[in-house]
SEVOMAR-567383 format. One record per residue: x, y, z of N, C-alpha, C in turn; residue number from 1. Coordinates in Angstrom, 3 decimals, m for minus. Example, Ala and Ser with C-alpha at 12.3 -4.5 7.8 and 13.67 -1.06 7.14 Angstrom:
2
+----------+----------+----------+----------+----------+----------+----------+----------+----------+-------+
:   n.east :  n.north :     n.up :  ca.east : ca.north :    ca.up :   c.east :  c.north :     c.up : rokol :
+----------+----------+----------+----------+----------+----------+----------+----------+----------+-------+
:   13.190 :   m5.690 :    7.800 :   12.300 :   m4.500 :    7.800 :   13.200 :   m3.300 :    7.800 :     1 :
:   12.850 :   m2.250 :    7.080 :   13.670 :   m1.060 :    7.140 :   12.900 :    0.030 :    7.870 :     2 :
+----------+----------+----------+----------+----------+----------+----------+----------+----------+-------+
//
This chain:
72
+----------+----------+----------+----------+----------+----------+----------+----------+----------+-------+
:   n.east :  n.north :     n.up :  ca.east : ca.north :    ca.up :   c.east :  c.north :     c.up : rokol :
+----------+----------+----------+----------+----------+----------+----------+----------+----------+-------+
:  114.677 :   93.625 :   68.962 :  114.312 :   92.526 :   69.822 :  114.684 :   91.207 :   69.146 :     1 :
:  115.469 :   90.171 :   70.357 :  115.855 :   88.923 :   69.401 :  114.467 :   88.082 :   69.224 :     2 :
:  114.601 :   87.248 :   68.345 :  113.317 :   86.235 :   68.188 :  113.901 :   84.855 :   68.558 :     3 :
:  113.542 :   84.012 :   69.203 :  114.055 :   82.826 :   69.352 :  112.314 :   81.591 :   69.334 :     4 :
:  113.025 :   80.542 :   69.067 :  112.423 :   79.303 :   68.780 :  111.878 :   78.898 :   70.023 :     5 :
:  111.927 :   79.399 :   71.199 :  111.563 :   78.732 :   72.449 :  110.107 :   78.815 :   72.444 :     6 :
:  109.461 :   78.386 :   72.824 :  108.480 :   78.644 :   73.378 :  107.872 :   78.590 :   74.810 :     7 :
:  107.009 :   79.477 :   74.901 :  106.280 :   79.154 :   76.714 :  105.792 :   78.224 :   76.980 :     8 :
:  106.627 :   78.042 :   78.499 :  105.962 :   76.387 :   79.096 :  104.709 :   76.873 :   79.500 :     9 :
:  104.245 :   77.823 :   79.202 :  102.806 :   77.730 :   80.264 :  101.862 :   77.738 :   79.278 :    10 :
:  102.058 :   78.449 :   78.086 :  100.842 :   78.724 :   77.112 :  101.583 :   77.880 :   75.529 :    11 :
:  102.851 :   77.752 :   75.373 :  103.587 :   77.741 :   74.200 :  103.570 :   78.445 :   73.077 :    12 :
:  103.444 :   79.697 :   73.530 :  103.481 :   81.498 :   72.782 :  104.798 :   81.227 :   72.395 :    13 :
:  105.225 :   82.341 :   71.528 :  106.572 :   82.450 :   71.173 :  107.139 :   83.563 :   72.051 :    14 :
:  108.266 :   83.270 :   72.667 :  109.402 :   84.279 :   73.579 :  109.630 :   85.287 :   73.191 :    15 :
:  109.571 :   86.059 :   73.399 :  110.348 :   87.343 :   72.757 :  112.107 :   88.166 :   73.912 :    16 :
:  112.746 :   88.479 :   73.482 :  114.105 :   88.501 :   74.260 :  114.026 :   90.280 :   74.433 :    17 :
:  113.437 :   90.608 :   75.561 :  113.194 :   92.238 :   76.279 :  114.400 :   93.007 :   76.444 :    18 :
:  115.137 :   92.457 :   76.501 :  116.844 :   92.916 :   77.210 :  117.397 :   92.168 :   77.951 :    19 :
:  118.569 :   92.361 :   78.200 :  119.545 :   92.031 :   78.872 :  120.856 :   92.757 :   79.808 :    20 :
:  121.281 :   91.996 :   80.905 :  122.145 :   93.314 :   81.693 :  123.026 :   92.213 :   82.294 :    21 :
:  123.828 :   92.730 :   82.883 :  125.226 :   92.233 :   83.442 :  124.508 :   91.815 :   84.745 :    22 :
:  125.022 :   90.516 :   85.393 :  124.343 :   89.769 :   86.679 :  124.809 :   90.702 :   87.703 :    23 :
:  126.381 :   91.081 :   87.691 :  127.189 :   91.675 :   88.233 :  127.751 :   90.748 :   89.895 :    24 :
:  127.386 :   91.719 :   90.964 :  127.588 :   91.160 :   92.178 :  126.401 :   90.992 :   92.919 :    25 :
:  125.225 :   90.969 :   92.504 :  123.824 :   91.373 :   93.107 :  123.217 :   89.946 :   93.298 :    26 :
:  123.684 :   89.067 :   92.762 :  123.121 :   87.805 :   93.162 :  124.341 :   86.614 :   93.647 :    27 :
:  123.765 :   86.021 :   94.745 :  124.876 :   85.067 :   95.224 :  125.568 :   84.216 :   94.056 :    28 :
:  126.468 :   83.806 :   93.939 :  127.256 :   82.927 :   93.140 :  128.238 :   83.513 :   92.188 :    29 :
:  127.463 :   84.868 :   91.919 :  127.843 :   85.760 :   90.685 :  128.990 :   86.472 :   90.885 :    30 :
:  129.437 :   86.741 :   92.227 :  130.437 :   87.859 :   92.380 :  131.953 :   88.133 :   91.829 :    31 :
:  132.391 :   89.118 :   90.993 :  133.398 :   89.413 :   90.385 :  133.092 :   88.431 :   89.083 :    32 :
:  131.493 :   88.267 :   88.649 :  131.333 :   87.921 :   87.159 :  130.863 :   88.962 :   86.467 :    33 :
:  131.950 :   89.661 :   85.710 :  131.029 :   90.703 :   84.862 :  130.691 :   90.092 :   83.434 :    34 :
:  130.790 :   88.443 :   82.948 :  130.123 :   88.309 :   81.777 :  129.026 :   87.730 :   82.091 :    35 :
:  128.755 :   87.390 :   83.234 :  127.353 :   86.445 :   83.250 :  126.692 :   87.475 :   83.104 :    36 :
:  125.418 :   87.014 :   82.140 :  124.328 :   88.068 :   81.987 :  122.849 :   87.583 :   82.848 :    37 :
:  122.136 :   88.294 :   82.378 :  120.380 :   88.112 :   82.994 :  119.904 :   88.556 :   81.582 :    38 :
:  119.046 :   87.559 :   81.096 :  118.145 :   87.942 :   79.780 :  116.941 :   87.643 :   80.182 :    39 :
:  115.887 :   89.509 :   79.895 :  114.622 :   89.101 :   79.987 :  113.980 :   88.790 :   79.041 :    40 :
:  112.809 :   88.107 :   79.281 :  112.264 :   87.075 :   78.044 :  110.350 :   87.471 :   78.313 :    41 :
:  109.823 :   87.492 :   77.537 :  108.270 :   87.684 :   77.703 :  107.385 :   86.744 :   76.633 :    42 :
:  106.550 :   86.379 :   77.100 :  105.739 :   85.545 :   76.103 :  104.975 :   86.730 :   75.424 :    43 :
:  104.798 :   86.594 :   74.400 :  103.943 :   87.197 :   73.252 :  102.274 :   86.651 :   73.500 :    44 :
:  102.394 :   85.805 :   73.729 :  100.714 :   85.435 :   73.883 :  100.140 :   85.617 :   75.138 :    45 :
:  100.905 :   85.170 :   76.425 :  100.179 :   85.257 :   77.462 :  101.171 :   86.660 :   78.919 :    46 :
:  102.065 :   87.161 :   78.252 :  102.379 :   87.791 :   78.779 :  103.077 :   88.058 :   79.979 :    47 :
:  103.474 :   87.023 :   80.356 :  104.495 :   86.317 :   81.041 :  105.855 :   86.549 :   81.253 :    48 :
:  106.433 :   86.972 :   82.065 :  108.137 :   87.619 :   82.268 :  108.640 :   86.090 :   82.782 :    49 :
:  109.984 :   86.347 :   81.973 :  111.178 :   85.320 :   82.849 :  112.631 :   85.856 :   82.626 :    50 :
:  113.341 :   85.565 :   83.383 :  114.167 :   85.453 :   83.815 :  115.322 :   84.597 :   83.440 :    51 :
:  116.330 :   84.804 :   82.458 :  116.926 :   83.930 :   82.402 :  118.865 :   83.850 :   82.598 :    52 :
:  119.222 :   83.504 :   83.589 :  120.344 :   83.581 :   84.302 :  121.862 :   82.814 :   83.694 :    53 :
:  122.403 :   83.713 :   82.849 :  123.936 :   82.916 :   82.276 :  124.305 :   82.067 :   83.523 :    54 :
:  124.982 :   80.568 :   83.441 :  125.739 :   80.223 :   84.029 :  126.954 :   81.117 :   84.692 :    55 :
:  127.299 :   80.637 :   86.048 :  128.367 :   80.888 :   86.348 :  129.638 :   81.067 :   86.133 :    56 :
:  130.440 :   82.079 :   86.482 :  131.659 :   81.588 :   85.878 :  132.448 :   80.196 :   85.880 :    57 :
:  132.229 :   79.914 :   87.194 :  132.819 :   78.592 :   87.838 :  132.356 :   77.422 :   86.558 :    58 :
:  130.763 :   77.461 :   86.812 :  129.961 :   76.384 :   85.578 :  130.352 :   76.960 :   84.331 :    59 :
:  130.796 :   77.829 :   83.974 :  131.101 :   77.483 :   82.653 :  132.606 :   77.343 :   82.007 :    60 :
:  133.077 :   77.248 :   83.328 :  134.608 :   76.558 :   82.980 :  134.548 :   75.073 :   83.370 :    61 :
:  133.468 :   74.735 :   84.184 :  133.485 :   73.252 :   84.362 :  132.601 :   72.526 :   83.923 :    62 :
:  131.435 :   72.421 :   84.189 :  130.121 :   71.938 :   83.458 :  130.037 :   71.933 :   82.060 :    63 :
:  130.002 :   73.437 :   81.745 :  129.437 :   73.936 :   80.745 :  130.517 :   74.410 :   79.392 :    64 :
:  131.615 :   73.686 :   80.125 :  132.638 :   74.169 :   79.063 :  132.855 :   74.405 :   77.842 :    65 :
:  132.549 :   73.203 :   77.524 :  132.227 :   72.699 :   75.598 :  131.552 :   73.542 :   74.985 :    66 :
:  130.101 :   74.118 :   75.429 :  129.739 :   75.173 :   74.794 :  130.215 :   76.204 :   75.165 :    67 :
:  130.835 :   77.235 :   76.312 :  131.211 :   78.438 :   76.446 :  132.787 :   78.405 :   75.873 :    68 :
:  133.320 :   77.711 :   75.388 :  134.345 :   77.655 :   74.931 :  134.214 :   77.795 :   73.547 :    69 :
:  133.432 :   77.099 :   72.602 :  132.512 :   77.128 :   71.147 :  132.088 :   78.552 :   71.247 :    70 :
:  131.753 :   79.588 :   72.122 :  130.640 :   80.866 :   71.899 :  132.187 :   81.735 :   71.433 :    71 :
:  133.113 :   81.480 :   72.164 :  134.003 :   82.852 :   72.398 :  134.898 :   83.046 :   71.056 :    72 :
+----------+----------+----------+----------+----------+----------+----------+----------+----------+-------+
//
């Protein structure tokens, strides 16, 4: 399990990173993205699921470039 620095907006527990899976075609915007991911995330203290959705392909050739260009 990854550990990250975030903390929960609701309690400010520390995150813990549950897994992760390919967005695929199952959500609008996403289609024919097989790198966008979905990372689940849970608070350690209050127990809390989220959801957290890679940018688009589109956004991360335009928006988000600077960093998805730095990851690869």
């Amino acid at each position: 399990m990854k550990q990250f620095n975030d903390k929960c907006p609701f309690c400010g527990g520390q995150l813990s990173h549950d897994g992760e899976e390919s967005v695929g075609t199952w959500r609008e915007g996403y289609e024919g993205d097989d790198e966008a991911l979905i990372h689940y995330m849970r608070c350690r203290t209050c127990g809390r699921d989220f959801e957290v959705f890679d940018p688009t392909k589109e956004e991360r050739e335009t928006d988000y470039k600077e960093y998805w260009n730095d990851t690869k």
